[in-house]
N, CA, C and O atoms as CSV, one atom per row, in Angstrom:
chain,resi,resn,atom,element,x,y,z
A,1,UNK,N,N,20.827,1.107,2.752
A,1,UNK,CA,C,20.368,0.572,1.481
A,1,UNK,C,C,19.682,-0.789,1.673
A,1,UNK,O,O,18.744,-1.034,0.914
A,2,UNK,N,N,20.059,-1.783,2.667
A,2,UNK,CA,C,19.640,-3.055,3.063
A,2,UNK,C,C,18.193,-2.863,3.185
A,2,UNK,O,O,17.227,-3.276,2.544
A,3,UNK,N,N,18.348,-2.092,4.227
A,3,UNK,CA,C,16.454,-1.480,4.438
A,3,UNK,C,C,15.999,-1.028,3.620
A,3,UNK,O,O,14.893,-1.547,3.466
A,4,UNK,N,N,16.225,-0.132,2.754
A,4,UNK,CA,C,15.091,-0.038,2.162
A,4,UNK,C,C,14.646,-1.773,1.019
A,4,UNK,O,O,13.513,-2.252,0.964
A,5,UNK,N,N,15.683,-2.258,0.400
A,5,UNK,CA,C,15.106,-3.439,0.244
A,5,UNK,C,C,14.958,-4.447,0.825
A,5,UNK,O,O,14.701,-5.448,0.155
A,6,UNK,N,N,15.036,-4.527,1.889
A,6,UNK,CA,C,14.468,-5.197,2.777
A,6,UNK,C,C,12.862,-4.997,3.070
A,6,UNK,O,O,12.009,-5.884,3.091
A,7,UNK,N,N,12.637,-3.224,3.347
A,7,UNK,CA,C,11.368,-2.967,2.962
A,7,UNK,C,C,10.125,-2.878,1.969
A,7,UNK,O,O,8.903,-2.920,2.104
A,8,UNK,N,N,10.992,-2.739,0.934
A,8,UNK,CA,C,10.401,-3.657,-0.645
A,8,UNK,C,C,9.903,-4.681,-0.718
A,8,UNK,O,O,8.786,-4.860,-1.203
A,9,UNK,N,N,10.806,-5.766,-0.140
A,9,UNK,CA,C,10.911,-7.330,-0.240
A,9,UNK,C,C,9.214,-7.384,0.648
A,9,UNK,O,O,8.220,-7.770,0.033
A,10,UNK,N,N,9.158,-7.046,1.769
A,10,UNK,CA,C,8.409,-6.902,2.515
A,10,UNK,C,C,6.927,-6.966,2.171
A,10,UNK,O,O,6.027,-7.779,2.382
A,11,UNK,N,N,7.050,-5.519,1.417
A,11,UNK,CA,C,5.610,-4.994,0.722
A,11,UNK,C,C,5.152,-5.353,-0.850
A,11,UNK,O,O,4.335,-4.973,-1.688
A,12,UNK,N,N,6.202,-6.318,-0.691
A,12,UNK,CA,C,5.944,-7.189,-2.044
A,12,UNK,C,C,5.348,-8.313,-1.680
A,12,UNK,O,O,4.538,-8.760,-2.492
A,13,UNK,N,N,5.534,-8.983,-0.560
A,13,UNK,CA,C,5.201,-9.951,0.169
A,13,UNK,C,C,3.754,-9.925,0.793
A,13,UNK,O,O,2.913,-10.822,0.854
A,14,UNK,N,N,3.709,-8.080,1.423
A,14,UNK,CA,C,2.715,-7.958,1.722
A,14,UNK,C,C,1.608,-8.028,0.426
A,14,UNK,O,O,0.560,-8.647,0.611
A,15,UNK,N,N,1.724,-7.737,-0.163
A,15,UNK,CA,C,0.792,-7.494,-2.010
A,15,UNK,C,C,-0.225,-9.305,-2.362
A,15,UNK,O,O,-1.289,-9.796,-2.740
A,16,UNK,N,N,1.171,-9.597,-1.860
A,16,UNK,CA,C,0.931,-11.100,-2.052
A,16,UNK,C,C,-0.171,-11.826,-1.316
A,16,UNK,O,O,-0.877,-12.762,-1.690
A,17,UNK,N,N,-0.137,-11.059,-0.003
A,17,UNK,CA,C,-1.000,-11.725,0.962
A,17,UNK,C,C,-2.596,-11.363,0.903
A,17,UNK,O,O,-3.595,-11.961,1.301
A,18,UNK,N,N,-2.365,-9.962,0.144
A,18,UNK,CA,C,-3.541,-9.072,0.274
A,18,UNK,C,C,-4.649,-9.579,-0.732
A,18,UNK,O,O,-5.870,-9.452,-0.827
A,19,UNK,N,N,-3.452,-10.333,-1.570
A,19,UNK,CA,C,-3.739,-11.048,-3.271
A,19,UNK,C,C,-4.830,-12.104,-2.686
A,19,UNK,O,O,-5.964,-12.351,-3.097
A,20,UNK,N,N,-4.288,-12.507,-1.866
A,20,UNK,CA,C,-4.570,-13.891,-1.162
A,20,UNK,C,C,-6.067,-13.832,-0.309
A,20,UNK,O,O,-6.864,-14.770,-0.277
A,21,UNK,N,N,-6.240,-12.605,0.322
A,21,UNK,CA,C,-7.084,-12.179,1.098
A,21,UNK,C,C,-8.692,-11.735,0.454
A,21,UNK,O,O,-9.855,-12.128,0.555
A,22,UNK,N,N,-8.100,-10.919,-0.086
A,22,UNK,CA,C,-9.275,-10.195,-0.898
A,22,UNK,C,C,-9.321,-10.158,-2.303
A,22,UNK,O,O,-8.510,-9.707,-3.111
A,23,UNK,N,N,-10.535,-10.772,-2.471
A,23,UNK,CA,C,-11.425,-11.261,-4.125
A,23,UNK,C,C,-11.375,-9.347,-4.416
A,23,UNK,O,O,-11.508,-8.259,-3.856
A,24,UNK,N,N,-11.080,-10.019,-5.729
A,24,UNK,CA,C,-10.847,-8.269,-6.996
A,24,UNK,C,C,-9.591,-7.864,-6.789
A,24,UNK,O,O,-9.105,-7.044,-7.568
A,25,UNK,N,N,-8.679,-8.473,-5.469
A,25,UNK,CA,C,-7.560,-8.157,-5.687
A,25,UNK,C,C,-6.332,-8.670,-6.322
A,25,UNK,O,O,-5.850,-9.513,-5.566
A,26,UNK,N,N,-5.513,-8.504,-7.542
A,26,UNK,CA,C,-4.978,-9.996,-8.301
A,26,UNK,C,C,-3.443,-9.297,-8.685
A,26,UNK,O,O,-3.142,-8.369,-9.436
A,27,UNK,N,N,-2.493,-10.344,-7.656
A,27,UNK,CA,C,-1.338,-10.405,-8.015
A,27,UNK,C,C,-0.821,-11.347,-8.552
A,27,UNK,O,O,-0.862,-12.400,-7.916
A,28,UNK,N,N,0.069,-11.362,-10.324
A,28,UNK,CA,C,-0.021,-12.544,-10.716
A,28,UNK,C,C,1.375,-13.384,-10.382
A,28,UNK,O,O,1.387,-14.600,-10.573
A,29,UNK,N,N,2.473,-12.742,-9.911
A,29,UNK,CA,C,3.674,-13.249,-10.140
A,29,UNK,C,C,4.423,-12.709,-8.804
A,29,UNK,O,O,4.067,-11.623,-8.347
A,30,UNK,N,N,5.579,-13.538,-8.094
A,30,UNK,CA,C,6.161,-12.198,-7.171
A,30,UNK,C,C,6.999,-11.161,-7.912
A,30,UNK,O,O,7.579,-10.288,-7.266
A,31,UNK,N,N,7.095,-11.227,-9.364
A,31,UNK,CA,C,7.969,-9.902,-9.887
A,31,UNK,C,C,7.217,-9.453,-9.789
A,31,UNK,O,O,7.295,-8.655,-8.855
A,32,UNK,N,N,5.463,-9.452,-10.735
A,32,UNK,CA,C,4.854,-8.188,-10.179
A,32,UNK,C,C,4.297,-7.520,-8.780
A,32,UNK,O,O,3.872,-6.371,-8.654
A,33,UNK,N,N,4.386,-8.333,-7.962
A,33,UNK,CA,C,4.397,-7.715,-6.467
A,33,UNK,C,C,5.959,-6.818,-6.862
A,33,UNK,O,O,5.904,-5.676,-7.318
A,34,UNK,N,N,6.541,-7.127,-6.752
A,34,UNK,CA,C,8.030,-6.533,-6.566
A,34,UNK,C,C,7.482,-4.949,-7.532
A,34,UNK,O,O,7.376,-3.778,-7.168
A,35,UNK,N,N,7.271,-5.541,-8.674
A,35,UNK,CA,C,6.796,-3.840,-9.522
A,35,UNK,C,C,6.208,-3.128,-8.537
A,35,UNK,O,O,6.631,-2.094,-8.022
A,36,UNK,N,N,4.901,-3.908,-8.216
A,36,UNK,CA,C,3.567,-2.949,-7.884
A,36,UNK,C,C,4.335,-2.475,-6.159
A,36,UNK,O,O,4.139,-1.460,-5.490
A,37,UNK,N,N,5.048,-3.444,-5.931
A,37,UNK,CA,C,5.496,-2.254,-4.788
A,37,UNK,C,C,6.556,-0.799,-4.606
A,37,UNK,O,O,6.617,0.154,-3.829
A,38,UNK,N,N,7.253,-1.250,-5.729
A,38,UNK,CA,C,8.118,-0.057,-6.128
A,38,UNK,C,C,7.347,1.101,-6.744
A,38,UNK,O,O,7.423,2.249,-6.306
A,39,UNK,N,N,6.711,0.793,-7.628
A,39,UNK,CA,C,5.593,1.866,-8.126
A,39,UNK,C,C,4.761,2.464,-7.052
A,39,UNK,O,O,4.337,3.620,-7.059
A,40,UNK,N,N,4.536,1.441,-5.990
A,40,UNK,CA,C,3.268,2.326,-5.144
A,40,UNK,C,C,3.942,2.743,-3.786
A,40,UNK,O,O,3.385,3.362,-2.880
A,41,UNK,N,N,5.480,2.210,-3.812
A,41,UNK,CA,C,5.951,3.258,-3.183
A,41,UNK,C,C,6.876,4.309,-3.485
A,41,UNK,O,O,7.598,4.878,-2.666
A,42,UNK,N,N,6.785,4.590,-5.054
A,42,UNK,CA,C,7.084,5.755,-5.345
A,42,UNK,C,C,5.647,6.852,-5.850
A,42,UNK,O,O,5.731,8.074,-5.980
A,43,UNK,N,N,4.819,6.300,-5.995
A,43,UNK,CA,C,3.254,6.999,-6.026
A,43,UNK,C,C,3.319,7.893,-4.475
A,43,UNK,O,O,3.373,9.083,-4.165
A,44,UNK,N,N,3.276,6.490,-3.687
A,44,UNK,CA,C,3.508,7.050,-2.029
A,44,UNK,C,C,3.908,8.563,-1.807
A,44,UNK,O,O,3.321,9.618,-1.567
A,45,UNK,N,N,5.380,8.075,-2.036
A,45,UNK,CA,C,5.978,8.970,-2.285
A,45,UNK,C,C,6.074,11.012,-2.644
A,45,UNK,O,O,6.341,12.037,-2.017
A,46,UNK,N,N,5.712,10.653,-3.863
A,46,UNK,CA,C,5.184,11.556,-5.113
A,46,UNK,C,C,3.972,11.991,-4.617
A,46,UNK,O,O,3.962,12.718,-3.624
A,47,UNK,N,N,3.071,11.695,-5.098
A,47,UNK,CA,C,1.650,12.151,-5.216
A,47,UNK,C,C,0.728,12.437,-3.821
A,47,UNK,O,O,-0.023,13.351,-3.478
A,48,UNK,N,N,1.178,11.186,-3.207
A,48,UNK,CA,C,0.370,11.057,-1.723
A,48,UNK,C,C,0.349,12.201,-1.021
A,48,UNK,O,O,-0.669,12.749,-0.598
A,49,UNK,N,N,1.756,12.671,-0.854
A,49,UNK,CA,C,1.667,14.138,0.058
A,49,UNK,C,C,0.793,15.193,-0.867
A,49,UNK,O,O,-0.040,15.713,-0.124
A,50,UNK,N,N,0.687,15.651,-2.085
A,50,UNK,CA,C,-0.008,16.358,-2.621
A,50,UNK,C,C,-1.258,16.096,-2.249
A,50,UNK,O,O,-1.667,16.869,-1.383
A,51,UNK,N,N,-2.226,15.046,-2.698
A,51,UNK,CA,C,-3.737,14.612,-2.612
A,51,UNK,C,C,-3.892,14.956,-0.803
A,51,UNK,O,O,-4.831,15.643,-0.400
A,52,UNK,N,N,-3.102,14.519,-0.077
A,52,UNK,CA,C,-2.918,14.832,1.155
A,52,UNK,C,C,-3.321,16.079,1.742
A,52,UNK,O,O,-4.335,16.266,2.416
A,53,UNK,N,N,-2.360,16.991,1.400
A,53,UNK,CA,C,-2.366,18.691,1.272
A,53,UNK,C,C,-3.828,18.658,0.975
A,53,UNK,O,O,-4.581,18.429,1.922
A,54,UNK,N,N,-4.287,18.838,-0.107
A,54,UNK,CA,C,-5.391,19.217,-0.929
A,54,UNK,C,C,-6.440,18.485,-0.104
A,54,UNK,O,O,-7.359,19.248,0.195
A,55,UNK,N,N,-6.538,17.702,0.188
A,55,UNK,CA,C,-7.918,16.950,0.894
A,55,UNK,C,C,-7.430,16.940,2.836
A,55,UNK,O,O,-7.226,15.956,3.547
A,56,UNK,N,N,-7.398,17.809,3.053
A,56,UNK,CA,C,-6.923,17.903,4.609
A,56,UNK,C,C,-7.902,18.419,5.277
A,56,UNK,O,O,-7.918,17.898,6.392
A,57,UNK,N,N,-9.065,19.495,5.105
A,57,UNK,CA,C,-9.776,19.426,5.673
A,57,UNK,C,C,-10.906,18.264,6.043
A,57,UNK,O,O,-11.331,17.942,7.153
A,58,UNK,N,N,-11.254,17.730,4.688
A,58,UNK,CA,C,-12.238,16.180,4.941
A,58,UNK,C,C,-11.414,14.994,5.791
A,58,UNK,O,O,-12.155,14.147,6.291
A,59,UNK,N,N,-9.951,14.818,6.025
A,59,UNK,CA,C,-9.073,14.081,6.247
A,59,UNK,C,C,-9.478,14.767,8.010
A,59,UNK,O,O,-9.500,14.009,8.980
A,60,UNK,N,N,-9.775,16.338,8.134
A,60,UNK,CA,C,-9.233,16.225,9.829
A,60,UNK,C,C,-10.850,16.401,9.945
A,60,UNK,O,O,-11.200,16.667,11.095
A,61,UNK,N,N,-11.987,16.303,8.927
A,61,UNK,CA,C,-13.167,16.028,9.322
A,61,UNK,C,C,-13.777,14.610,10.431
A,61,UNK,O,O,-14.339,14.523,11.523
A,62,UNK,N,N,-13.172,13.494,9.181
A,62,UNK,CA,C,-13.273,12.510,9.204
A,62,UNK,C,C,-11.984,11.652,10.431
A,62,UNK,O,O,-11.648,10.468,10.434
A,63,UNK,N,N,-11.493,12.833,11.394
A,63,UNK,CA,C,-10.640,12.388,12.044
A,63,UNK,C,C,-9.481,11.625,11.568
A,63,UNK,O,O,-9.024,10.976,12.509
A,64,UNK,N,N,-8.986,11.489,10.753
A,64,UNK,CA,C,-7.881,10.538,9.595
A,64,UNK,C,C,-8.351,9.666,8.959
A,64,UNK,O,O,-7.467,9.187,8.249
A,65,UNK,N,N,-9.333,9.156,8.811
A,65,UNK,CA,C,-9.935,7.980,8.487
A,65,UNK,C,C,-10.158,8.295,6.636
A,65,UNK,O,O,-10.491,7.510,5.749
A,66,UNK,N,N,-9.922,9.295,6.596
A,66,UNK,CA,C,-9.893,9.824,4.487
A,66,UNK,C,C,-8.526,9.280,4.134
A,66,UNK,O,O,-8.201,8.892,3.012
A,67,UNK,N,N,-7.725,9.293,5.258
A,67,UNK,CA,C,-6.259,8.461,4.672
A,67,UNK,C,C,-6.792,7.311,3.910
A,67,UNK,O,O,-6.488,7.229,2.720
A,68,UNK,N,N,-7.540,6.423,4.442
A,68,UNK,CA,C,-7.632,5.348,4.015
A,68,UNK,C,C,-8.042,4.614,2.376
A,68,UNK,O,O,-7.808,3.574,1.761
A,69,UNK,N,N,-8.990,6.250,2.128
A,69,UNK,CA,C,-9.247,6.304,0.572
A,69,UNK,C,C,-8.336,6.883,0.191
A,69,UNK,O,O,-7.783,6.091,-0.572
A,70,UNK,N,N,-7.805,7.740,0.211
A,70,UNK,CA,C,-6.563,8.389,-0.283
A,70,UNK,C,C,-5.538,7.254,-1.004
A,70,UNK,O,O,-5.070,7.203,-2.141
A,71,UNK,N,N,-5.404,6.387,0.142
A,71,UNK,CA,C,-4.138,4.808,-0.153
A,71,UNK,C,C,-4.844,4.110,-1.014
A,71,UNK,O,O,-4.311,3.619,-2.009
A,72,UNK,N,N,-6.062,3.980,-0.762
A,72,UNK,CA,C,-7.239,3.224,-1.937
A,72,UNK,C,C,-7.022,3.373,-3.162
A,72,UNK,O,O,-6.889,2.439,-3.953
A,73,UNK,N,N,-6.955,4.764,-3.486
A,73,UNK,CA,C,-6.901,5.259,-4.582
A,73,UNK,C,C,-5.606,4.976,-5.415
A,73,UNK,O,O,-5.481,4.542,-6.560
A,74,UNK,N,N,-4.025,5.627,-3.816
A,74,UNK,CA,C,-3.323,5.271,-5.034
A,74,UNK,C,C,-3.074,3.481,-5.437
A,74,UNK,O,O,-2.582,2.921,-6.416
A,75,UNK,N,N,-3.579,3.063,-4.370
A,75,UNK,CA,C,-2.906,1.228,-5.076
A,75,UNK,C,C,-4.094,1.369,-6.217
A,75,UNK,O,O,-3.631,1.203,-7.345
A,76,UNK,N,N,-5.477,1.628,-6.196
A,76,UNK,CA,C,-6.400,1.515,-7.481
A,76,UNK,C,C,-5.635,2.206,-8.775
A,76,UNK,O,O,-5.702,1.670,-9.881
A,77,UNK,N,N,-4.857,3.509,-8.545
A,77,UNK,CA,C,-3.812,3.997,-9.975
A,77,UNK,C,C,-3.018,3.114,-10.309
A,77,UNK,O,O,-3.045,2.745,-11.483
A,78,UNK,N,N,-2.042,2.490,-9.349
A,78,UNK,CA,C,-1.191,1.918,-9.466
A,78,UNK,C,C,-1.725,0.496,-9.808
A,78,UNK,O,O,-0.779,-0.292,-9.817
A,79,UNK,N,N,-2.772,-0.034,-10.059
A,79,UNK,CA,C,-3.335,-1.539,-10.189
A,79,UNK,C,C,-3.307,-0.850,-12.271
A,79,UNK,O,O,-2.951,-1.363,-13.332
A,80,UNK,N,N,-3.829,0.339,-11.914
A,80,UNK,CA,C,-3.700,0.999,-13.998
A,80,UNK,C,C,-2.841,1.062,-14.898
A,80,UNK,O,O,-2.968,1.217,-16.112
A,81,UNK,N,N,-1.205,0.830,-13.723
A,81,UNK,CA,C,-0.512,1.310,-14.447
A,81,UNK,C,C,0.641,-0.189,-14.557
A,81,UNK,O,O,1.142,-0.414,-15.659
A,82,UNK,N,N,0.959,-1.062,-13.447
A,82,UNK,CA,C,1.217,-1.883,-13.598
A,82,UNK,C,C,0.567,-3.599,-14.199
A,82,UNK,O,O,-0.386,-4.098,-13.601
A,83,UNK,N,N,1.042,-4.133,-15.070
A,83,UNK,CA,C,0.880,-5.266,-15.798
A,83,UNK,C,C,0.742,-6.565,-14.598
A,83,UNK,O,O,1.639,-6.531,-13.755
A,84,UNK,N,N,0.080,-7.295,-14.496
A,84,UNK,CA,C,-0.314,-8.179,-13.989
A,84,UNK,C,C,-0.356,-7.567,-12.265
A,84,UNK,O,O,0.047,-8.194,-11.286
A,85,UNK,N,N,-0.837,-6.468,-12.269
A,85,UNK,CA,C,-1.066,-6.474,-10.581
A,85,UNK,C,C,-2.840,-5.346,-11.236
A,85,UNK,O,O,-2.969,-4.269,-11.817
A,86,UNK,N,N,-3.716,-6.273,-10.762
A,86,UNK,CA,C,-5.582,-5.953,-11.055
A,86,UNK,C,C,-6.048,-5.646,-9.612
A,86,UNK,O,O,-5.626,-6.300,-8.658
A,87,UNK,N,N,-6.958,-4.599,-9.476
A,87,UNK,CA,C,-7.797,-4.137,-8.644
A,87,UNK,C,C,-9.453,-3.804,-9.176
A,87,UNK,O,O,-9.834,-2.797,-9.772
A,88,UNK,N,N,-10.294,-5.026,-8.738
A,88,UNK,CA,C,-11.443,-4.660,-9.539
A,88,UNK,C,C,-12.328,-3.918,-9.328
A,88,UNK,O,O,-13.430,-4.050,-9.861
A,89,UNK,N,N,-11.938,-2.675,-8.239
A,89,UNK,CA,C,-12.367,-1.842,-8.008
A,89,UNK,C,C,-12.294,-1.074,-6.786
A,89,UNK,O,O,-11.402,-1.493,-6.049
A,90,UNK,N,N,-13.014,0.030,-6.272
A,90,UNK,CA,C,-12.772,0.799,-4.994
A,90,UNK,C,C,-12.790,-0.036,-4.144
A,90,UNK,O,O,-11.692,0.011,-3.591
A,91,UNK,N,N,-13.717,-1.181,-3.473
A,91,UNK,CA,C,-14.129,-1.165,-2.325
A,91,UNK,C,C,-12.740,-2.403,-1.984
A,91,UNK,O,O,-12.437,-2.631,-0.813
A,92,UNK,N,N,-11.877,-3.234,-3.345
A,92,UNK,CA,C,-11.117,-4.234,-3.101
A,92,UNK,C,C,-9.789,-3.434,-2.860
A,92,UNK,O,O,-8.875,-3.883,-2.167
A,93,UNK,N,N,-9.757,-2.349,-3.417
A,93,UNK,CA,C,-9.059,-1.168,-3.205
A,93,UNK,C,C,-8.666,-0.673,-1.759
A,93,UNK,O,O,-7.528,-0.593,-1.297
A,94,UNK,N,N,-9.958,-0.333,-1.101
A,94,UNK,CA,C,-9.790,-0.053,-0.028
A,94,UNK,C,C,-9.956,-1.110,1.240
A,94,UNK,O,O,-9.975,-0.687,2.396
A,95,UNK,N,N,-10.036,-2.074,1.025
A,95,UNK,CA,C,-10.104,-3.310,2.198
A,95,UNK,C,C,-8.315,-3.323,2.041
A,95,UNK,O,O,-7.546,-3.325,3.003
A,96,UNK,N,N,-7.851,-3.331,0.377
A,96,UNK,CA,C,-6.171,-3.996,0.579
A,96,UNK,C,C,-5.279,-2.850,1.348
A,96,UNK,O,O,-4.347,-3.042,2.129
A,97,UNK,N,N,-5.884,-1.490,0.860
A,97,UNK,CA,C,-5.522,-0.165,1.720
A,97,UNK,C,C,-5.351,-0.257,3.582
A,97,UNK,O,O,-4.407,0.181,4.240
A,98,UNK,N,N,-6.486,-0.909,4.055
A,98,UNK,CA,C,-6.381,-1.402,5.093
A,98,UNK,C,C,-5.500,-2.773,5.721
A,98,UNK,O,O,-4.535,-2.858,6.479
A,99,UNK,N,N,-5.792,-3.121,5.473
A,99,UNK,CA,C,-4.504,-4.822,5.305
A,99,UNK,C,C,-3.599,-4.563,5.373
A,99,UNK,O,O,-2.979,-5.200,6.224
A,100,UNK,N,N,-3.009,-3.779,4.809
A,100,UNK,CA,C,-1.461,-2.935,4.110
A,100,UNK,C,C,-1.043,-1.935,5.383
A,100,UNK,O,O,0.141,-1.859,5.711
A,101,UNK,N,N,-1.985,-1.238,6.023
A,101,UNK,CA,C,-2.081,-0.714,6.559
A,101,UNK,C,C,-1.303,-1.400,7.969
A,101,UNK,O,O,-0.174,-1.218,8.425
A,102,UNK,N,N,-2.268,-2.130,8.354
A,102,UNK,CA,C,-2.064,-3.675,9.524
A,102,UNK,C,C,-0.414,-4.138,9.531
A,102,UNK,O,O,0.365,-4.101,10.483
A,103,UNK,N,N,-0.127,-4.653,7.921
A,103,UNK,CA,C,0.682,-5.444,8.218
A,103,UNK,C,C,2.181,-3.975,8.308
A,103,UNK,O,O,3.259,-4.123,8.882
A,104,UNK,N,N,1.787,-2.904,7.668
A,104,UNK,CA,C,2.799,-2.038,7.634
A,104,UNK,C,C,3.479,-1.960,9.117
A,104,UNK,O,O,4.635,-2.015,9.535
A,105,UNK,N,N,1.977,-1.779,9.800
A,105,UNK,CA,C,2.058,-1.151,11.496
A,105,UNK,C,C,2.940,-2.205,12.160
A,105,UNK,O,O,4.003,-1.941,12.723
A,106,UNK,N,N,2.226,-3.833,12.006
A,106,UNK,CA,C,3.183,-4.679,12.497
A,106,UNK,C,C,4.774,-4.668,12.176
A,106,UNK,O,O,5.693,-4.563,12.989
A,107,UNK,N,N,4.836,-4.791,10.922
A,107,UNK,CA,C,6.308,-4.709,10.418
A,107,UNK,C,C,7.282,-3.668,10.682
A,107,UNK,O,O,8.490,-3.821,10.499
A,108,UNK,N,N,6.660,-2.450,11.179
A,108,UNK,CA,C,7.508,-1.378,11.830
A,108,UNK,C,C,7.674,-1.393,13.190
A,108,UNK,O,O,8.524,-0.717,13.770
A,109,UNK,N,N,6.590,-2.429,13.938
A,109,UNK,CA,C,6.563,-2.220,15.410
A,109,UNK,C,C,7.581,-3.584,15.478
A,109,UNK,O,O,8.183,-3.788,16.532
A,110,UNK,N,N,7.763,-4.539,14.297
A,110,UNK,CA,C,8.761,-5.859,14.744
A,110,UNK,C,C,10.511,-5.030,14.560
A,110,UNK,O,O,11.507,-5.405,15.178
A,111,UNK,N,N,10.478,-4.125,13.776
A,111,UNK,CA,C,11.654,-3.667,13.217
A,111,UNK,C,C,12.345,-2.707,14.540
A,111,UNK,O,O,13.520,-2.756,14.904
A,112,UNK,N,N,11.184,-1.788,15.160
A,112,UNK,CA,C,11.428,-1.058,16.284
A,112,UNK,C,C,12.193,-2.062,16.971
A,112,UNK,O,O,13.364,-1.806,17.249
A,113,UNK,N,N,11.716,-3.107,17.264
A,113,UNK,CA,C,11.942,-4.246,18.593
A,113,UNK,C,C,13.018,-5.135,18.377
A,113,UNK,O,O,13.684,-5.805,19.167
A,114,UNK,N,N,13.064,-4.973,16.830
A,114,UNK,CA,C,14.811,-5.513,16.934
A,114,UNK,C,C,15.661,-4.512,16.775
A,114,UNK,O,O,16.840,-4.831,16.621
A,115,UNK,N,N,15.375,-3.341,16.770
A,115,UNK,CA,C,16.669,-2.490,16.892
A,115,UNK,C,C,17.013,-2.091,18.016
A,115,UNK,O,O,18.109,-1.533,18.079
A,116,UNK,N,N,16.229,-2.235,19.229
A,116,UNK,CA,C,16.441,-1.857,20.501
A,116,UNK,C,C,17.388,-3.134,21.145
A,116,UNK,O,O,18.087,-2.923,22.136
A,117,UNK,N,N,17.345,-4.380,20.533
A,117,UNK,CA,C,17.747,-6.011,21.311
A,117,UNK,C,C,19.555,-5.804,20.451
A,117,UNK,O,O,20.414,-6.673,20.601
């Protein structure tokens, strides 16, 4: 249970940075990071494997690289549905998709490395 909010805390943090990074992307508060990450990792969750399924041939066209709109998309739903977390569009969409991406990879490769010590 620690982990997973621990992993929350995380990608709330991460939201924050992405806020920070990229213009059109607007987080106003850390509660709403905290929302917009629970929401978009229950979107994750939910929906992702479906759109997934369904768009798999352009996904093994594009060698995986359709993941990346895929995640675009859902933080762009999830910017619709949560209150003070704004996405002003696809392309801020998909730069934070990437970022997110980065810091995910790091944060699982630091987590690997302390569970082995």
């Amino acid at each position: 249970m620690s982990y997973l909010i621990f992993r929350w805390v995380i990608n709330a943090i991460a939201l924050l940075l992405v806020a920070y990074l990229v213009p059109g992307f607007v987080v106003a508060s850390f509660y709403n990071a905290l929302i917009a990450a629970l929401v978009l990792g229950l979107v994750n969750a939910l929906i992702r494997p479906l759109l997934f399924i369904l768009t798999l041939p352009i996904t093994i066209l594009t060698l995986g690289l359709f993941t990346f709109v895929i995640n675009a998309l859902m933080i762009w739903f999830v910017s619709t549905v949560v209150d003070g977390f704004d996405v002003a569009g696809f392309s801020p969409a998909l730069l934070a998709a990437i970022i997110l991406w980065v810091i995910s990879l790091v944060t699982n490769w630091m987590i690997e490395k302390a569970k082995e010590t």
